[in-house]
LUMDRENMI-342540 format. One record per residue (C-alpha): residue in three letters; y negated, x negated, z. Coordinates in pm, whole numbers, plus 32768, in hexadecimal, padded with zeros to 4 digits. Example, Ala and Ser with C-alpha at 12.3 -4.5 7.8 and 13.67 -1.06 7.14 Angstrom:
BEGIN
ALA81C27B32830C
SER806A7AA982CA
***
This chain:
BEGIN
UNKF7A899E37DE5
UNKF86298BE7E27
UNKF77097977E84
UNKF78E961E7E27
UNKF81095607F40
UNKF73D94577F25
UNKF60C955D7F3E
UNKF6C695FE8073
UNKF6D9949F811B
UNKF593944780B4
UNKF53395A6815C
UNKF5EC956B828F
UNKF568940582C2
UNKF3FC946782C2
UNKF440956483B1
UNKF4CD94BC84CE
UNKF3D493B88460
UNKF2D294C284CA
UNKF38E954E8623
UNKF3B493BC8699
UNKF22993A68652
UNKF1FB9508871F
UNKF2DB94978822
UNKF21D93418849
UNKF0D594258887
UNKF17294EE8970
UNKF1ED93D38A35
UNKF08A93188A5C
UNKF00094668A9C
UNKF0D794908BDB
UNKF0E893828C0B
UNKEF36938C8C1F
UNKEF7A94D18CD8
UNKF04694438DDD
UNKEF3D93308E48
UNKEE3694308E75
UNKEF0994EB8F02
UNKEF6B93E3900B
UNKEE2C937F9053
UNKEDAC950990A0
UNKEECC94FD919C
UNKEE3D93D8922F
UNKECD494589233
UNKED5795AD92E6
UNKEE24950493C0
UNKECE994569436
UNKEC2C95619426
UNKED1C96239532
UNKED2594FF9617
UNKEB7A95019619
UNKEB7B96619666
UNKEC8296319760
UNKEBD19514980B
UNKEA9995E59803
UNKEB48972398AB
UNKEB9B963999D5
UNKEA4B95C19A10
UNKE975966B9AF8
UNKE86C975E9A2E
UNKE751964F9AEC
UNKE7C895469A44
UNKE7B094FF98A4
UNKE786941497BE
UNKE5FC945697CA
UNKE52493E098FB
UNKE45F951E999B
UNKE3019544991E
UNKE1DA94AA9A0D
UNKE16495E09A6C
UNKE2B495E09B7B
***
């Protein structure tokens, strides 16, 4: 079962054809992946520093004003 080379070629050239397209995806989908992931950091990283800043402050004090009733 000896193929043609010209089908074998043929063969071969639409399947790297088909890896390059998969590896394009791949590569905008990290690529996607790595923004959100970047920006999660941030938003944790922010996060920490908030809940930080609100350990430190005395339990008196937050970012409400005490009801009228005080």
């Amino acid at each position: 079962m000896t193929a043609d080379p010209d089908t074998r070629l043929d063969a071969l050239e639409t399947r790297i054809a088909h890896q390059d397209a998969t590896i394009e995806d791949l590569n905008r989908i990290v690529t996607e992946q790595w923004g959100a992931i970047d920006l999660l950091t941030r938003h944790v990283a922010a996060l920490r520093e908030r809940v930080r800043e609100m350990a430190e402050r005395p339990a008196a004090t937050g970012d409400e004003p005490p009801p009228p009733h005080y």
